[in-house]
N, C-alpha and C positions, 0 to 999 in steps of 0.2 A: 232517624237513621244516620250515622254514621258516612262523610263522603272520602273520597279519597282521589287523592289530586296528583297525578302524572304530568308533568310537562306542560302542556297547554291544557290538558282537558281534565274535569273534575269527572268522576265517575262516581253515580248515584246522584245526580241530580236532575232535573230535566229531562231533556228528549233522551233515548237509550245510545249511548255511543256504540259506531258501528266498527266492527272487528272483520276483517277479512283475511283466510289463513293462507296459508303457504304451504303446495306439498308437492314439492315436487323432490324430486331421489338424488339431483347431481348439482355443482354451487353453479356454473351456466344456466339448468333450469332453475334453479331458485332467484338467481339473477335477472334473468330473464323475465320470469314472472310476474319480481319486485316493479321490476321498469314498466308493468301493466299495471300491477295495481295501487301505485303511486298516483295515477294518473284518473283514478278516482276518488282521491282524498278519502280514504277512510281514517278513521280515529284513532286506531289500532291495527297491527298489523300482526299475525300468529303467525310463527315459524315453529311448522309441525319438524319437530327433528328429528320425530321416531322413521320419517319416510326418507331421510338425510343417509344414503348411502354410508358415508362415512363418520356415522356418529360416535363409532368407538374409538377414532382417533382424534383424542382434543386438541392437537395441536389444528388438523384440519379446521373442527367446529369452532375452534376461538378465530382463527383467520378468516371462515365464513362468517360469523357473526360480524367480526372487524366489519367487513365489506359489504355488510346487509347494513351495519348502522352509518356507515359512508353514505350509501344510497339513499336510503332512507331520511335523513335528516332529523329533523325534533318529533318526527311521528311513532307514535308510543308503541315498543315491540313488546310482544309478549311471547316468550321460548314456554315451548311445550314437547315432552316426549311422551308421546299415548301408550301405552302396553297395549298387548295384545286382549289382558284379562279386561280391559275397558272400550277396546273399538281401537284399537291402533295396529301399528307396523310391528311391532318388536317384542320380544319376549329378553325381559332383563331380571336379573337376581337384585334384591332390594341394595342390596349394596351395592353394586355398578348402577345403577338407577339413582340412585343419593350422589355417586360421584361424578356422574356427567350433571345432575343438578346444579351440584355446587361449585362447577367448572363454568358454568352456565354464567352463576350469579357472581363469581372472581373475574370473571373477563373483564367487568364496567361496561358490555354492550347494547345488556338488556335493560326493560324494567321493569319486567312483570315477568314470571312464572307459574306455571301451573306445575299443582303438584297435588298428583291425586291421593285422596284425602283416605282412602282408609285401605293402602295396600301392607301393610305390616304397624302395629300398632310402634307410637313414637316415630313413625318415618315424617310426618308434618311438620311434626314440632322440631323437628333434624334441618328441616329443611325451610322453614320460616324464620329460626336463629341465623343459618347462614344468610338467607335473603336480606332479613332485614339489617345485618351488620356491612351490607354490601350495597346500602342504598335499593335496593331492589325489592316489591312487592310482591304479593301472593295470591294467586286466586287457587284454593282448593275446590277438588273437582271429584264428581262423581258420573258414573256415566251407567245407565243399563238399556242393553240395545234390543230385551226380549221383552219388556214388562213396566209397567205405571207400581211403582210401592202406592201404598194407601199413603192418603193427605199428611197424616199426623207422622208417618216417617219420612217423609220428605222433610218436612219442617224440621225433624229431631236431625235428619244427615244435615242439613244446613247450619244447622245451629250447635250442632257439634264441632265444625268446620270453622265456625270461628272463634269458640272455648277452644281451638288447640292452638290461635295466632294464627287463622288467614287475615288477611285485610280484605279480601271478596273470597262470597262461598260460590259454588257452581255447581247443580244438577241439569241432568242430560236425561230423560225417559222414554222410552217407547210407547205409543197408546195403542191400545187394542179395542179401542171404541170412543164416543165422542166424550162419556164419563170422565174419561181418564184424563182430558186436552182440560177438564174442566178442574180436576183436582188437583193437577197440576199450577194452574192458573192460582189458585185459592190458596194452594201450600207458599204460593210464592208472596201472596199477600201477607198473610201472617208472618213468614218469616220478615219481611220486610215491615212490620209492624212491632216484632219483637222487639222486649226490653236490650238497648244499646246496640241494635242490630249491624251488622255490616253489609255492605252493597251483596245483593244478589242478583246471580245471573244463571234462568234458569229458560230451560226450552221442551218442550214437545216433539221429536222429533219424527219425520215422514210426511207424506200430503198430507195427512190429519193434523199433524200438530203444530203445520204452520202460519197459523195463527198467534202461535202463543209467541212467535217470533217478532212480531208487529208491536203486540199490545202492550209493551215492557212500563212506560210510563204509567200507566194506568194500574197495571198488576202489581209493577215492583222489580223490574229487570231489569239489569242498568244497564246490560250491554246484548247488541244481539248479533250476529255471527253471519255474513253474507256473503256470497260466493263473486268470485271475477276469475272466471274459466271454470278450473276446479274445485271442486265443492271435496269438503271435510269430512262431513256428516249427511247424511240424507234429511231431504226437506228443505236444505239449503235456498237461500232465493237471491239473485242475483242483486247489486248493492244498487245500482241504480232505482230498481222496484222498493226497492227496502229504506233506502232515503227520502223517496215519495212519498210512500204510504208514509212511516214515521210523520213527516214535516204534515199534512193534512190531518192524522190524528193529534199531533202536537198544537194544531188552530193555526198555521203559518201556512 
C-alpha cells in the first residue's frame, strides 16, 4: 500500500493517526476550540466548514483559515465541507461546492481536503487537479448515515475513489447489526490489500460501530476521527480514550 507523507506525519503506516474536527459556526468559536484541542496533540486536525457560518464569503474563510494555520502550527489541517446529501450543514450546487473547494486549496493554508467522492460525476477529478497543483492532498469520501452497502461495494466505492486521483479513499457506514461492523471491517482489509492501493480510512459509525474506530492498524484504517468537546459524527470517542486504546493495541 501506498503512504502518504504530510508534514511530520506519514499516513498509512503504523499506529492509525488521530484526526479530531472542528465544528463550531463563528471564527471565535472555531478559535476557541482550536486553543482546546491543540492541547491534546492530535495528528490532524478537520475544519468542518460546512458548520462555518460564513462559508460563502471567501474573503472571510481565506482569513479564518490564515488564523487557524497561525494557531495551529505544523499540525496537518484537513478543510472539509459536508453537504447535507452526506451528514453535513449545507446544501451547495456542485459548482459553488468546486468553488469554495478550490478557494480552499489556493489559500496555501491547508493540506488535505476532503472531497466527496461521487456527488456529480468528474467533480473529484476537478478537484484533485486543483489540490494537487496546489501542494495539497485529497481524501475522497463517502458517507451513508441509513445503511452498511454489502463488502464487495465498499471495496468498489474505495477503489473507485482512487482511479479518480484521491491520495486517501474514505467511507463512513451505518450498521444495523453486528454483520455489518464486520463487513465493513473486511471491505476495509481488502481494499487495503488491493493492487497499488491508497491509504484508507474507514469507519462504522454509532455505539455498534465503535470498534471499528480502534482497530484501524490491524484492519487497514490509517486514520481515525476522535472527538475533544464536539463530536462530528456519532460514535465519536473522545481522543484521550482513543490514544490509549490505539498505543496498547499498537503493543506500546
Amino acid at each position: 500500500m501506498r503512504t502518504v507523507k504530510i508534514r511530520e506525519i506519514v499516513i498509512g503506516e503504523g499506529i492509525p493517526k488521530i484526526c479530531v474536527p472542528i465544528v463550531e459556526k463563528d471564527e471565535s468559536g472555531v478559535l476557541s476550540a482550536l486553543e482546546q484541542v491543540i492541547l491534546k496533540k492530535p495528528d490532524i486536525i478537520e475544519f468542518r466548514a460546512d458548520i462555518y457560518e460564513k462559508l460563502s464569503d471567501k474573503d472571510s474563510l481565506v482569513k479564518l483559515l490564515s488564523r487557524v494555520r497561525k494557531l495551529i502550527g505544523d499540525v496537518v489541517l484537513l478543510f472539509t465541507i459536508r453537504t447535507k446529501n452526506e451528514g453535513g450543514n449545507v446544501m451547495l450546487d456542485p459548482d459553488e461546492y468546486v468553488k469554495l473547494c478550490k478557494c480552499a486549496c489556493e489559500s496555501g493554508f491547508i493540506d488535505l481536503i476532503d472531497a466527496e467522492a461521487f456527488m456529480l460525476e468528474g467533480i473529484l477529478e476537478e478537484i484533485c487537479d486543483v489540490a494537487h497543483a496546489n501542494g495539497v492532498c485529497v481524501v475522497a469520501s463517502n458517507h451513508d448515515f441509513e445503511k452498511t452497502p454489502d463488502e464487495n461495494e465498499i471495496v468498489n466505492r474505495l477503489l473507485s475513489m482512487k482511479d479518480k486521483g484521491a491520495d486517501i479513499a474514505k467511507i463512513a457506514v451505518m450498521p444495523k447489526c453486528e454483520e455489518d461492523v464486520i463487513a465493513l471491517l473486511d471491505a476495509t482489509l481488502k481494499a487495503r490489500k488491493s493492487d497499488d492501493a491508497v491509504p484508507v480510512i474507514t469507519m462504522s459509525m454509532g455505539r455498534m460501530g465503535q470498534i471499528s474506530r480502534l482497530t484501524g492498524e490491524l484492519f487497514g484504517s490509517a486514520v481515525t476521527f476522535a472527538s475533544v468537546g464536539n463530536v462530528s459524527a456519532p460514535g465519536q470517542i473522545p481522543v484521550e480514550e482513543v490514544r490509549n486504546i490505539l498505543k496498547v493495541l499498537h503493543g506500546n
